[in-house]
LUMTIVO-703657 format. One record per residue: residue number from 1; z, y, x of N, C-alpha, C, O in turn. Coordinates in steps of 0.001 Angstrom, whole numbers, plus 500000, padded with zeros to 6 digits. Layout:
N
<atom><n>NUM</n><n_up>Z</n_up><n_north>Y</n_north><n_east>X</n_east><ca_up>Z</ca_up><ca_north>Y</ca_north><ca_east>X</ca_east><c_up>Z</c_up><c_north>Y</c_north><c_east>X</c_east><o_up>Z</o_up><o_north>Y</o_north><o_east>X</o_east></atom>
...
END
This chain:
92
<atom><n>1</n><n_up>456814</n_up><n_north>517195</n_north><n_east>390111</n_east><ca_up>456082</ca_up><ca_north>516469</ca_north><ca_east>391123</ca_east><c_up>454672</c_up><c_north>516121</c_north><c_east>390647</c_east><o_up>453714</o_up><o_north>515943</o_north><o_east>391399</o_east></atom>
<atom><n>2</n><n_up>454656</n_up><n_north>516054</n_north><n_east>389466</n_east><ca_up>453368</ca_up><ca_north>515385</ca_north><ca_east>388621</ca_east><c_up>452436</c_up><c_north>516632</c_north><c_east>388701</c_east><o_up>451226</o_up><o_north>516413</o_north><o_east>388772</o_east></atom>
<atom><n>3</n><n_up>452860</n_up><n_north>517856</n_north><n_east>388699</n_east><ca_up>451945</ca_up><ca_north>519385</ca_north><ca_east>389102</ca_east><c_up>451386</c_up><c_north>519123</c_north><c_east>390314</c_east><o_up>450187</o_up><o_north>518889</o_north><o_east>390463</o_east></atom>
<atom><n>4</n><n_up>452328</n_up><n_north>519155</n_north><n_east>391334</n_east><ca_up>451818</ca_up><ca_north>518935</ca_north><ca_east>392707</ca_east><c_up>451119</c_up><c_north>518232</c_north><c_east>393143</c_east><o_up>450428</o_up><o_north>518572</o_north><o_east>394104</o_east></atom>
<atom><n>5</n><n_up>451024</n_up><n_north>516746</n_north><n_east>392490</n_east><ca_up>449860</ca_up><ca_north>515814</ca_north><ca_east>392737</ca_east><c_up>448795</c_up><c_north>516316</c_north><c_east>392347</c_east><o_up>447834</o_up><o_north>516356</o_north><o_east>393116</o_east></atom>
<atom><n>6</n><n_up>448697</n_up><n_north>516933</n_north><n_east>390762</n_east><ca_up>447176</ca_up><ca_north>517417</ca_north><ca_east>390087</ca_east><c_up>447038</c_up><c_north>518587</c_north><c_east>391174</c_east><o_up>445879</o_up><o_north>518473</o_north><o_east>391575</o_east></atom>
<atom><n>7</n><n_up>447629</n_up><n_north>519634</n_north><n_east>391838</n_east><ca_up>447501</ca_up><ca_north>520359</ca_north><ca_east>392516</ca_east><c_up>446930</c_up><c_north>520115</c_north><c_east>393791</c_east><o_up>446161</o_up><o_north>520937</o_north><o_east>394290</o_east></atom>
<atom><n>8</n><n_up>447321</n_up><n_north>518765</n_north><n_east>394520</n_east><ca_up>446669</ca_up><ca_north>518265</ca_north><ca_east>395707</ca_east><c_up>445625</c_up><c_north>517797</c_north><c_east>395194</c_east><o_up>444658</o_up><o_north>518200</o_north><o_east>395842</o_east></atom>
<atom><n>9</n><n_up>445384</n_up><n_north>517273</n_north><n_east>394518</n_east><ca_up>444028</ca_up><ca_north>516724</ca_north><ca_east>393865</ca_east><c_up>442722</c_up><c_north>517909</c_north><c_east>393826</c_east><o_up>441529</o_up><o_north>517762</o_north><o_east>394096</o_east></atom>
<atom><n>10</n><n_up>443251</n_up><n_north>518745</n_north><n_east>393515</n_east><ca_up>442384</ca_up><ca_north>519896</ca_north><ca_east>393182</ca_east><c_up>441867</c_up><c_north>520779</c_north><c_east>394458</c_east><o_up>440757</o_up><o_north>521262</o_north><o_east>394684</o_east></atom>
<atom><n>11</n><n_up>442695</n_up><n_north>520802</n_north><n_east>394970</n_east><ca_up>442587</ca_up><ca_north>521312</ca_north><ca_east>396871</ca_east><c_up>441381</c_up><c_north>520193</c_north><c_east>397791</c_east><o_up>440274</o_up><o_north>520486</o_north><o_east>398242</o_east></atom>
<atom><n>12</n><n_up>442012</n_up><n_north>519060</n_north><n_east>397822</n_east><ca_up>441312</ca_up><ca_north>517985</ca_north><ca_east>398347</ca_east><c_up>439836</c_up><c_north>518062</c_north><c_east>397305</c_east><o_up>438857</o_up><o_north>518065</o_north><o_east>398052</o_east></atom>
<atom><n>13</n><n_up>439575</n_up><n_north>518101</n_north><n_east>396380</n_east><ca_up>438193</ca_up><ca_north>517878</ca_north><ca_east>396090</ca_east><c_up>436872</c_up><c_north>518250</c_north><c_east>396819</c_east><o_up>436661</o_up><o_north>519336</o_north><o_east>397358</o_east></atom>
<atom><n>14</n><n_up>436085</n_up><n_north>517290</n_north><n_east>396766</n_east><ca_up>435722</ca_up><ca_north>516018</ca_north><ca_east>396172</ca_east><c_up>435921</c_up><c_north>514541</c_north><c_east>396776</c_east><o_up>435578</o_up><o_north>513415</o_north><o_east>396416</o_east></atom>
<atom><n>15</n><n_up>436836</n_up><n_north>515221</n_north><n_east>398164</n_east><ca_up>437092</ca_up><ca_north>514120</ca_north><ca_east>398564</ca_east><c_up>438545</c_up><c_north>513250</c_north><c_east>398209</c_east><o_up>439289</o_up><o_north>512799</o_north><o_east>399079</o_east></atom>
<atom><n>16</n><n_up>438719</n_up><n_north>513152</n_north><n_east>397026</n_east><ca_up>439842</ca_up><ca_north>512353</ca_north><ca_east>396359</ca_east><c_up>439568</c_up><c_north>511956</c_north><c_east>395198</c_east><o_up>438656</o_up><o_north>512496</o_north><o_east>394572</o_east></atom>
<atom><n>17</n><n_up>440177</n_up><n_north>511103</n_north><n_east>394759</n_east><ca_up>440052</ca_up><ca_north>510004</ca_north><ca_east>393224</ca_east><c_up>441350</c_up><c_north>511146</c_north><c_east>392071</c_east><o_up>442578</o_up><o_north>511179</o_north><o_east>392151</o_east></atom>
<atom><n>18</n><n_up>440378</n_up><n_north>511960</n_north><n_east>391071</n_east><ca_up>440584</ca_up><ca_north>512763</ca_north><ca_east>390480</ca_east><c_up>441245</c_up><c_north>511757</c_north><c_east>388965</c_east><o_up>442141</o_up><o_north>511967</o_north><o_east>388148</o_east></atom>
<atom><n>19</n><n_up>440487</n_up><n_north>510906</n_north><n_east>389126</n_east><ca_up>440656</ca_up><ca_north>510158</ca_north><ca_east>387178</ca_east><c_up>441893</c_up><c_north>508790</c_north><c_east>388293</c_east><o_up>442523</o_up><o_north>507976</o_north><o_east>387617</o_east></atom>
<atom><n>20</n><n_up>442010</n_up><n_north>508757</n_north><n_east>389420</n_east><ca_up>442794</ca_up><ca_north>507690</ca_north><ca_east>389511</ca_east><c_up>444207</c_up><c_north>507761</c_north><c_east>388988</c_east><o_up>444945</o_up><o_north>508746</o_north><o_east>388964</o_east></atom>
<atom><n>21</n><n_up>444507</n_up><n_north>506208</n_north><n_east>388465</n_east><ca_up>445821</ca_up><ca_north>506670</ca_north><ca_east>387710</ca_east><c_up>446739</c_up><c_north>505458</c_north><c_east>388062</c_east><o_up>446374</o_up><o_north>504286</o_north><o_east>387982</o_east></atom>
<atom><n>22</n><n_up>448368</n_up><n_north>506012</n_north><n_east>388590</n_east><ca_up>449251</ca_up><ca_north>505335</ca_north><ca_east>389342</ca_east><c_up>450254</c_up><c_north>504368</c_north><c_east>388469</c_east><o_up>450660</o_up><o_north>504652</o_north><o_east>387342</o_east></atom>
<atom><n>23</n><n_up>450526</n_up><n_north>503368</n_north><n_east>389080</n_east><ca_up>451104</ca_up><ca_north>502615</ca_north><ca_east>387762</ca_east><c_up>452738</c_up><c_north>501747</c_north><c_east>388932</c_east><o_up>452772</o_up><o_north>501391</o_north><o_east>390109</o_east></atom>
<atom><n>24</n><n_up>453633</n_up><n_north>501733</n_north><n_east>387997</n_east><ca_up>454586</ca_up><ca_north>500843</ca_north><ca_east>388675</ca_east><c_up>454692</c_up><c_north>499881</c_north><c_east>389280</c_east><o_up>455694</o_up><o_north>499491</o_north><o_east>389880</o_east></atom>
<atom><n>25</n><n_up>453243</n_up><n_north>499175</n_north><n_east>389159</n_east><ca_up>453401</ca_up><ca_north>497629</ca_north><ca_east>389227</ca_east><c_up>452671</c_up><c_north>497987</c_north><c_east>390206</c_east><o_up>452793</o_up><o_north>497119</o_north><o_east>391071</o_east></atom>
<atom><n>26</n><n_up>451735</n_up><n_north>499071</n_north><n_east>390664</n_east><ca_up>450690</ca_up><ca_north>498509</ca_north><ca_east>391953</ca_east><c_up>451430</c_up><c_north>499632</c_north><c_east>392980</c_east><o_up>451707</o_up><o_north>500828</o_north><o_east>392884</o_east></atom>
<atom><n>27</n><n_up>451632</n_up><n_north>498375</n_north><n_east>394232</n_east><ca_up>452179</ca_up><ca_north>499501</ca_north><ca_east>395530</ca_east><c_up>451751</c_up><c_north>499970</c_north><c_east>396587</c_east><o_up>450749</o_up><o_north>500448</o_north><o_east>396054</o_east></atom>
<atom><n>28</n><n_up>451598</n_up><n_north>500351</n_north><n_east>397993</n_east><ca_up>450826</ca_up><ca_north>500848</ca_north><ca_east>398751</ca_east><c_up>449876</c_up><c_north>499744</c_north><c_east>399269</c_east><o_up>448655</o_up><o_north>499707</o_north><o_east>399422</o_east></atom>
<atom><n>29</n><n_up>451034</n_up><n_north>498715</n_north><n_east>399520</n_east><ca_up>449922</ca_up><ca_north>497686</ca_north><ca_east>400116</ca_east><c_up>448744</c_up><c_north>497234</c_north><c_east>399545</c_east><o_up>447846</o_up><o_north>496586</o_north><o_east>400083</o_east></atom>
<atom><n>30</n><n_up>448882</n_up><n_north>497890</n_north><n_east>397682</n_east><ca_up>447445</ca_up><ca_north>497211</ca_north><ca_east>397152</ca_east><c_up>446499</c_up><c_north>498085</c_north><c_east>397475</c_east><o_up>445355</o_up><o_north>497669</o_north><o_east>397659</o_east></atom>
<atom><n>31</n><n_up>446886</n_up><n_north>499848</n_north><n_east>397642</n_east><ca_up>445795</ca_up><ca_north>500341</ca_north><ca_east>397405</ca_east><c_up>445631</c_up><c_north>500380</c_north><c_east>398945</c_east><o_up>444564</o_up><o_north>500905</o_north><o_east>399263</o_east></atom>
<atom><n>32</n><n_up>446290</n_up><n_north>500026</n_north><n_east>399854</n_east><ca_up>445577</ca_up><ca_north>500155</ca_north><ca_east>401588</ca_east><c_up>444477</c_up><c_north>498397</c_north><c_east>401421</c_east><o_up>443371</o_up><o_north>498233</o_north><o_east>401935</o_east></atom>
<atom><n>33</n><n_up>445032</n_up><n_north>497642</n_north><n_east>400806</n_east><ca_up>443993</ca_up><ca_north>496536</ca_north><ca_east>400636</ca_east><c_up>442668</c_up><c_north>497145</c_north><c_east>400027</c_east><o_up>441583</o_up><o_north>496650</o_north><o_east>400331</o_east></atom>
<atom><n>34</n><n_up>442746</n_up><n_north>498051</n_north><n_east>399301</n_east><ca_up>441523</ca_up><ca_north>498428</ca_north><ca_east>398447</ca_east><c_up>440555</c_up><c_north>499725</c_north><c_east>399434</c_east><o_up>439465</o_up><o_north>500204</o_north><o_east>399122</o_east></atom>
<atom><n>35</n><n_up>441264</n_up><n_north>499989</n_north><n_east>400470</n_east><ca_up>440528</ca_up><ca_north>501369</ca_north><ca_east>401123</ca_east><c_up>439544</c_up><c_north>500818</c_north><c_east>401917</c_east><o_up>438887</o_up><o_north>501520</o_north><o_east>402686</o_east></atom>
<atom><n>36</n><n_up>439364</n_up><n_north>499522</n_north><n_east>401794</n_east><ca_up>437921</ca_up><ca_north>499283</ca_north><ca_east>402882</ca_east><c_up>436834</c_up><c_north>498998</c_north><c_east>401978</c_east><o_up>435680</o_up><o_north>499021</o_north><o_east>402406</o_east></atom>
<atom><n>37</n><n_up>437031</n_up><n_north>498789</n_north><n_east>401027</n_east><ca_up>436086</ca_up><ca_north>498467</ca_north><ca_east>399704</ca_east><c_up>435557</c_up><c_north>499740</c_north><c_east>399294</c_east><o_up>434486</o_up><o_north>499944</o_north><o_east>398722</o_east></atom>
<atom><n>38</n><n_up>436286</n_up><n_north>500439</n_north><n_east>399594</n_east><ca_up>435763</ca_up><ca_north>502081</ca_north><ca_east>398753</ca_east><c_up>435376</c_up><c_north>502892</c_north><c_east>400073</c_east><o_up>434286</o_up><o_north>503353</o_north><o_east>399734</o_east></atom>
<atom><n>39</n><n_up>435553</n_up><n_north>503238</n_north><n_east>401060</n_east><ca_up>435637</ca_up><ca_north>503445</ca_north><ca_east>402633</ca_east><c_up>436218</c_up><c_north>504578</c_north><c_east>402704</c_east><o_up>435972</o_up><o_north>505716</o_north><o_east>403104</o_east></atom>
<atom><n>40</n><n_up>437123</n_up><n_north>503951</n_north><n_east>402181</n_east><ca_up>438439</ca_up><ca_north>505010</ca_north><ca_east>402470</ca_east><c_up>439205</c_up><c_north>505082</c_north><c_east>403940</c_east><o_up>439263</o_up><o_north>503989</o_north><o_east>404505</o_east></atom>
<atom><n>41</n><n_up>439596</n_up><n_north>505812</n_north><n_east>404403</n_east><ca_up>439943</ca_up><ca_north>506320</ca_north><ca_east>406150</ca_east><c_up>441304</c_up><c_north>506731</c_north><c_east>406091</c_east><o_up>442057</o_up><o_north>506608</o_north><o_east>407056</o_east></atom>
<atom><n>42</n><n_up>441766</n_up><n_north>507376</n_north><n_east>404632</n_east><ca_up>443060</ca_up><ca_north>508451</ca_north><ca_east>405129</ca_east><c_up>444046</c_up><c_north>508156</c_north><c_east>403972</c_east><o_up>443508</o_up><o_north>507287</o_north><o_east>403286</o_east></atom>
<atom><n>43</n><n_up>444872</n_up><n_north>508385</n_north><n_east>403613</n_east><ca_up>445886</ca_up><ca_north>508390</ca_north><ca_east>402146</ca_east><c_up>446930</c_up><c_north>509464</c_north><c_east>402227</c_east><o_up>448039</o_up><o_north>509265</o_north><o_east>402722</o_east></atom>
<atom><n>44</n><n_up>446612</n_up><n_north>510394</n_north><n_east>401817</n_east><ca_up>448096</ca_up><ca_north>511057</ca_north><ca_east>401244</ca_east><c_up>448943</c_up><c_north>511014</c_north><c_east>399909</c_east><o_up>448828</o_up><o_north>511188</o_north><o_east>398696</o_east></atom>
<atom><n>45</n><n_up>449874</n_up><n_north>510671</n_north><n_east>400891</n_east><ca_up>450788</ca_up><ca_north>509874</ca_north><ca_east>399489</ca_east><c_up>452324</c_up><c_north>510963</c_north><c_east>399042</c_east><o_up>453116</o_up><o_north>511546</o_north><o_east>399782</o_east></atom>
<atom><n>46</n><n_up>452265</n_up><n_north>510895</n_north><n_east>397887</n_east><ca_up>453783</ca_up><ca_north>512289</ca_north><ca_east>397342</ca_east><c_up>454390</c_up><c_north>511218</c_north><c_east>396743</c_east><o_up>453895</o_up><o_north>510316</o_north><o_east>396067</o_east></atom>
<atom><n>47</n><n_up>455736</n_up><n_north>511465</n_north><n_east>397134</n_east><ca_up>456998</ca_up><ca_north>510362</ca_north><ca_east>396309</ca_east><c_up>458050</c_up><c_north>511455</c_north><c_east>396457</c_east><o_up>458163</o_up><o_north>512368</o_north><o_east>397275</o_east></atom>
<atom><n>48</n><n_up>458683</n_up><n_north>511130</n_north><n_east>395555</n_east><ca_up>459940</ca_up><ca_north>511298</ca_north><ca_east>395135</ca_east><c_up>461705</c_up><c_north>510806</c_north><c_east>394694</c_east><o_up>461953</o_up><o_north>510069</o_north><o_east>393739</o_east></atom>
<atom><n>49</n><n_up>462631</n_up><n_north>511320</n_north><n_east>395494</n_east><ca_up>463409</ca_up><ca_north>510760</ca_north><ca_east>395164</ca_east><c_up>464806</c_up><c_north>511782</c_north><c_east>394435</c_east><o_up>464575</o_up><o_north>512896</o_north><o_east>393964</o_east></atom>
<atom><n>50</n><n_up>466263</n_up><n_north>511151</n_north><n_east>394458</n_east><ca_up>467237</ca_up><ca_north>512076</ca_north><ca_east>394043</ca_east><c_up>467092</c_up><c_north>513291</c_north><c_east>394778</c_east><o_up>467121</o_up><o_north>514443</o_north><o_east>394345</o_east></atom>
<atom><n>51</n><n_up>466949</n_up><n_north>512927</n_north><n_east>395828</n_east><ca_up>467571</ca_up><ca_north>514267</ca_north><ca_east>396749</ca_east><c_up>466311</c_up><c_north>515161</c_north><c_east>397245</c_east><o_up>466294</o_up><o_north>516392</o_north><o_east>397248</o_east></atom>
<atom><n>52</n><n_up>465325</n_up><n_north>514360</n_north><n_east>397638</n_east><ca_up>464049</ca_up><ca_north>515038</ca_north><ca_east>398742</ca_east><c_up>462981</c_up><c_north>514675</c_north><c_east>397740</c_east><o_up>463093</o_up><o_north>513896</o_north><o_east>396794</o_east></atom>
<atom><n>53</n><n_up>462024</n_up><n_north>515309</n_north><n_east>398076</n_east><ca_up>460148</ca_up><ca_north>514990</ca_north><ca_east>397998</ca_east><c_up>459781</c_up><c_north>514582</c_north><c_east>399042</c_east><o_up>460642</o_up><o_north>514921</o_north><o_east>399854</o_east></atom>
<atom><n>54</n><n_up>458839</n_up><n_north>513930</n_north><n_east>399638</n_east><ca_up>458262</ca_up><ca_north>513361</ca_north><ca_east>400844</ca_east><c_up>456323</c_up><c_north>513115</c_north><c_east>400522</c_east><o_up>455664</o_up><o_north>512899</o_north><o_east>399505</o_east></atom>
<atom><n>55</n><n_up>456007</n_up><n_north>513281</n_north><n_east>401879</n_east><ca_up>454719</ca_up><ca_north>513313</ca_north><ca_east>402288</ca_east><c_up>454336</c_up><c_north>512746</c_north><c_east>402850</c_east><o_up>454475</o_up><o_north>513011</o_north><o_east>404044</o_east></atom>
<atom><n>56</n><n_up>453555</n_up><n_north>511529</n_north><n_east>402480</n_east><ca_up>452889</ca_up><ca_north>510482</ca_north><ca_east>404314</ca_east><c_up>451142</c_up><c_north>510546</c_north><c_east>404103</c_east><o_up>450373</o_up><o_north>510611</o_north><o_east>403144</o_east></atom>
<atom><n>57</n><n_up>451047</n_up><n_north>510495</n_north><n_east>405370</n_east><ca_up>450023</ca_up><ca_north>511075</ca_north><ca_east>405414</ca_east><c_up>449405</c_up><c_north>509737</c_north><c_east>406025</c_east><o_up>450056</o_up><o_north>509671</o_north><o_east>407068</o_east></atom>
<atom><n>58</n><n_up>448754</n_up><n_north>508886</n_north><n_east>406031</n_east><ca_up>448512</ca_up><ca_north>507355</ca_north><ca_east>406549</ca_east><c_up>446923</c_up><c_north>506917</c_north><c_east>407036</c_east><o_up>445992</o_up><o_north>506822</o_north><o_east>406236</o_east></atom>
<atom><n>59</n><n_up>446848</n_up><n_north>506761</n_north><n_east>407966</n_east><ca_up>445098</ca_up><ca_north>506402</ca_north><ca_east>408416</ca_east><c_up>445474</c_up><c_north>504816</c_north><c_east>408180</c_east><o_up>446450</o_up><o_north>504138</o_north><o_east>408502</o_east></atom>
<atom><n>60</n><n_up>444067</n_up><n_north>504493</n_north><n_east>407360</n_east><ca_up>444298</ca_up><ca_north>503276</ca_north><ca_east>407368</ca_east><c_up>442814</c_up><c_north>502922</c_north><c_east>407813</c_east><o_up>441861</o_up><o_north>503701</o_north><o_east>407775</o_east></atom>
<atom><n>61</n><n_up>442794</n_up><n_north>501300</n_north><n_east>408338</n_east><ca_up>443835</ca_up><ca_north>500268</ca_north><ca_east>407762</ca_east><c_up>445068</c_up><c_north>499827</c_north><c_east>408883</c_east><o_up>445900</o_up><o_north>498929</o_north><o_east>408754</o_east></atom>
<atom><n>62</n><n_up>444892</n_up><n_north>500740</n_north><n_east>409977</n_east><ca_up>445722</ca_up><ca_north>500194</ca_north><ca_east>410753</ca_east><c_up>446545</c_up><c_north>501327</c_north><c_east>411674</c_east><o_up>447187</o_up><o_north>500865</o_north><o_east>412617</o_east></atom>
<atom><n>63</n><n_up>446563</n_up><n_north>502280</n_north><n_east>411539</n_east><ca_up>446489</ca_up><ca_north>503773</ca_north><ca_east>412229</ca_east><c_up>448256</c_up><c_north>504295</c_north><c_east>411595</c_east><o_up>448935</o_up><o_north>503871</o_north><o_east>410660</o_east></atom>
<atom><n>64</n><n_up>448433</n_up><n_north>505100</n_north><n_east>412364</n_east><ca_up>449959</ca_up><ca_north>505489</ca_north><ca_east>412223</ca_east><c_up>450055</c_up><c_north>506241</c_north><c_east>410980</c_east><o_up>449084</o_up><o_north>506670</o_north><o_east>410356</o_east></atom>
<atom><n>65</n><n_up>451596</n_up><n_north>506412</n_north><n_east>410571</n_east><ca_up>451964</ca_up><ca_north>506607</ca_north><ca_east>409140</ca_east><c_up>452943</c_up><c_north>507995</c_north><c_east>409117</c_east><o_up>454155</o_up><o_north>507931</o_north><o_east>409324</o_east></atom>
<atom><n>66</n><n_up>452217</n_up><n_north>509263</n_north><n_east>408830</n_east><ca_up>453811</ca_up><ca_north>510304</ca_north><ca_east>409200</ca_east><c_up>453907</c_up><c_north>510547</c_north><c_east>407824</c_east><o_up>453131</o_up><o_north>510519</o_north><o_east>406868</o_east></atom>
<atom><n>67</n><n_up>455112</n_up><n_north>510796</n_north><n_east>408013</n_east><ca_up>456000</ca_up><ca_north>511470</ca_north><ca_east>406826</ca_east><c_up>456811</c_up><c_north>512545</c_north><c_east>407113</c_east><o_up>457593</o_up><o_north>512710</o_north><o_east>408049</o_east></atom>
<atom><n>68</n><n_up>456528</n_up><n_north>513237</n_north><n_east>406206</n_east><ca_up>457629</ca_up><ca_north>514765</ca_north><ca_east>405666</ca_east><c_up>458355</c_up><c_north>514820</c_north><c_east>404843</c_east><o_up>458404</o_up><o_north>513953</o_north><o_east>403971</o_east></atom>
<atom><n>69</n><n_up>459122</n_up><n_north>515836</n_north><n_east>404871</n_east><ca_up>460176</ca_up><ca_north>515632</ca_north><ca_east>404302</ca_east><c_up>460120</c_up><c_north>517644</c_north><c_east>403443</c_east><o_up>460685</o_up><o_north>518663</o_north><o_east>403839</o_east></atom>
<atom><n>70</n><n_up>459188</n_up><n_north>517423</n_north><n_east>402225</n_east><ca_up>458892</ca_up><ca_north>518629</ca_north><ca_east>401551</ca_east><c_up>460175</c_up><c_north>519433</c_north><c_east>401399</c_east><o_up>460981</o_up><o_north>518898</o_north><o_east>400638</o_east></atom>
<atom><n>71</n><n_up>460560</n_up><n_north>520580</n_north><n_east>401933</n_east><ca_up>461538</ca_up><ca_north>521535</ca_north><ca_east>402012</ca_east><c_up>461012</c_up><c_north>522603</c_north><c_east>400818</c_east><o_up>461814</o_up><o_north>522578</o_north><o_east>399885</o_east></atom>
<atom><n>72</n><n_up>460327</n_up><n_north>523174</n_north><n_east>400673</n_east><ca_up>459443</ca_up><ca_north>524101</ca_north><ca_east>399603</ca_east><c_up>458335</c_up><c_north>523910</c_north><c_east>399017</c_east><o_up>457619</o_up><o_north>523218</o_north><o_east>399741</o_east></atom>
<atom><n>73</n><n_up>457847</n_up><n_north>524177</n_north><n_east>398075</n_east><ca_up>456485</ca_up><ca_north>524630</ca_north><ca_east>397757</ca_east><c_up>456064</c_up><c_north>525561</c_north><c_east>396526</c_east><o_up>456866</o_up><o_north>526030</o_north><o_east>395719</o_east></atom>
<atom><n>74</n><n_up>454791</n_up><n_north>525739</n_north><n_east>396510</n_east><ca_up>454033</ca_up><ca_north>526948</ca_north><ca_east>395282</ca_east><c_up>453042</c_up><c_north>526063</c_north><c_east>394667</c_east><o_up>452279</o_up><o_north>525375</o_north><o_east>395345</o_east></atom>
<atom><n>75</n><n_up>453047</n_up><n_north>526074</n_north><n_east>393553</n_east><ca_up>452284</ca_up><ca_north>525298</ca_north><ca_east>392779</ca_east><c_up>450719</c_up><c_north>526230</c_north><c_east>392862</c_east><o_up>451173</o_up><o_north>527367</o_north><o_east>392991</o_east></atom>
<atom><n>76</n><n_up>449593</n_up><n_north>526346</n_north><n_east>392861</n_east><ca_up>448597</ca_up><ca_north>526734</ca_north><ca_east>392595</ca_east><c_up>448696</c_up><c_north>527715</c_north><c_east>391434</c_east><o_up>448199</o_up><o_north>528792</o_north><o_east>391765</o_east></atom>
<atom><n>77</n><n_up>449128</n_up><n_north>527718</n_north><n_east>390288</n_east><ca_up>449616</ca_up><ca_north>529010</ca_north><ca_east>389165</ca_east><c_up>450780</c_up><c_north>529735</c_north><c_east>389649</c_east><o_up>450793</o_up><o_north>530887</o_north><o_east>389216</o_east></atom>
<atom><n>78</n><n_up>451846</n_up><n_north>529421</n_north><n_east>390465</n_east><ca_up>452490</ca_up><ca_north>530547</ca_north><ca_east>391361</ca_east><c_up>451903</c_up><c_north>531107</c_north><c_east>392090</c_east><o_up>452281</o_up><o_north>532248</o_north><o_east>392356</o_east></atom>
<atom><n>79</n><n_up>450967</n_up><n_north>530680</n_north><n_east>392607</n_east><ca_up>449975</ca_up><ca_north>531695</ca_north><ca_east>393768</ca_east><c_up>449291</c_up><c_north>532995</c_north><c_east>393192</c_east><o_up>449239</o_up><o_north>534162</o_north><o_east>393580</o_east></atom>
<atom><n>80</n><n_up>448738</n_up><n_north>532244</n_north><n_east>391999</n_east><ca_up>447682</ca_up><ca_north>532699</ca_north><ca_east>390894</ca_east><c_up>448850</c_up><c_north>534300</c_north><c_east>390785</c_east><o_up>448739</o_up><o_north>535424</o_north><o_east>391276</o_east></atom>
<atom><n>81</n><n_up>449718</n_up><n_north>533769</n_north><n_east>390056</n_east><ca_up>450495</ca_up><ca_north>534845</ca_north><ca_east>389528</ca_east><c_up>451031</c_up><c_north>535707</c_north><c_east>390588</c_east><o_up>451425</o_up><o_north>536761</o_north><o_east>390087</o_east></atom>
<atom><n>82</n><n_up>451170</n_up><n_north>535675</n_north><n_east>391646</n_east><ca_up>451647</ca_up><ca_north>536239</ca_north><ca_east>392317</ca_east><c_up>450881</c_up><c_north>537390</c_north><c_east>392902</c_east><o_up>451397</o_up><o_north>538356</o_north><o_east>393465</o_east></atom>
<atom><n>83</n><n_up>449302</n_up><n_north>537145</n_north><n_east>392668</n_east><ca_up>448426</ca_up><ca_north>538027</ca_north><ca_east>393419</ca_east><c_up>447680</c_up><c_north>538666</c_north><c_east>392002</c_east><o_up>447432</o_up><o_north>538291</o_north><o_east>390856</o_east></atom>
<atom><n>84</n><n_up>447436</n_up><n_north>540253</n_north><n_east>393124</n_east><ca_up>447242</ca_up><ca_north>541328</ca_north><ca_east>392403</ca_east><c_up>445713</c_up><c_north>541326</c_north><c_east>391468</c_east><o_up>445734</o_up><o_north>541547</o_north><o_east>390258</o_east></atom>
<atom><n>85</n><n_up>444744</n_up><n_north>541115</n_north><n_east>392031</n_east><ca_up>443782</ca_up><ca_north>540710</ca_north><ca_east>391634</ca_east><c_up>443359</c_up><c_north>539254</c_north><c_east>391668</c_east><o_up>443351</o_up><o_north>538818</o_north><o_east>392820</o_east></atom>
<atom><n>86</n><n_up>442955</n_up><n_north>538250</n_north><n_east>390607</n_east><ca_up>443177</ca_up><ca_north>537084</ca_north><ca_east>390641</ca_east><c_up>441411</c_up><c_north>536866</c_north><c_east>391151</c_east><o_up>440408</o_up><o_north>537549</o_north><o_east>390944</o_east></atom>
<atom><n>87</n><n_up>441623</n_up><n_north>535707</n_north><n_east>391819</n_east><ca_up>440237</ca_up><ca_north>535454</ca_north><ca_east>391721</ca_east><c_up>439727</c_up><c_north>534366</c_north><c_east>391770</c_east><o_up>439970</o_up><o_north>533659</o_north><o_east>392747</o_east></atom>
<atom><n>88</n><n_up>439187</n_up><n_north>534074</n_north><n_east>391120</n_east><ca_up>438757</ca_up><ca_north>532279</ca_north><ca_east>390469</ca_east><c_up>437259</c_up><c_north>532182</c_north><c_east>391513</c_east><o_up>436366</o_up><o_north>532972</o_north><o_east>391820</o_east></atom>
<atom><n>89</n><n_up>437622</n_up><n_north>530618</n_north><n_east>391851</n_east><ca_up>436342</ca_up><ca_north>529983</ca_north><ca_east>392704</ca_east><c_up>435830</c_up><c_north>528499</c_north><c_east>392061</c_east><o_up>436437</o_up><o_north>527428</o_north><o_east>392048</o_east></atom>
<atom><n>90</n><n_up>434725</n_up><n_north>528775</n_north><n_east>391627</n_east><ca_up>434465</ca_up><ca_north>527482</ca_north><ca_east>390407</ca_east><c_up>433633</c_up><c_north>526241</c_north><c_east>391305</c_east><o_up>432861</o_up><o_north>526688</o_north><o_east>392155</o_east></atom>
<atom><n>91</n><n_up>433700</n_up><n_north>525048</n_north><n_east>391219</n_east><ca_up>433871</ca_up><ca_north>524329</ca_north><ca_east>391948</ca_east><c_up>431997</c_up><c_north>523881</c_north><c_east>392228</c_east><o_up>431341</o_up><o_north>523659</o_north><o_east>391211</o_east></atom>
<atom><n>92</n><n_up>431394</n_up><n_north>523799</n_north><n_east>393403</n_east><ca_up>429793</ca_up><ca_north>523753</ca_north><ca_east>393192</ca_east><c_up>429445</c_up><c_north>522100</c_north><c_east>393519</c_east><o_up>428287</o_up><o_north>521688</o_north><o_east>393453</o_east></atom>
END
């Protein structure tokens, strides 16, 4: 799961917090308190549990909240490997 986040991170650039770092003690409600300070609009959030992965996708500060329910995915180096000629796009 910890791939897939650096992986969304890397897709979303530059519009995401690359050095931000998640901790046990702080939960959604702190960082939706913190999205008007920074002018933040959107949150996609990856959690994990026993059984599923999940996806919410959240407009804040007051805007509706969906969630998925991750059935598959390809990490960014499965893609890589999978194709015949690779081709790197360096970030401007």
């Amino acid at each position: 799961m910890k791939e897939m986040v650096k992986n969304l991170r890397e897709v979303m650039y530059p519009y995401t917090g690359m050095k931000l770092n998640e901790s046990e003690k702080i939960r959604i409600k702190d960082y939706i308190k913190g999205c008007g300070v920074y002018g933040v609009s959107d949150m996609i959030i990856l959690s994990s549990t026993e059984k599923h992965n999940y996806l919410k996708v959240i407009k804040t500060p007051h805007g509706p909240t969906l969630t998925f329910r991750i059935e598959n995915y390809a990490l960014i180096e499965d893609v890589l490997n999978s194709q015949r000629k690779v081709r790197s796009f360096p970030r401007t």
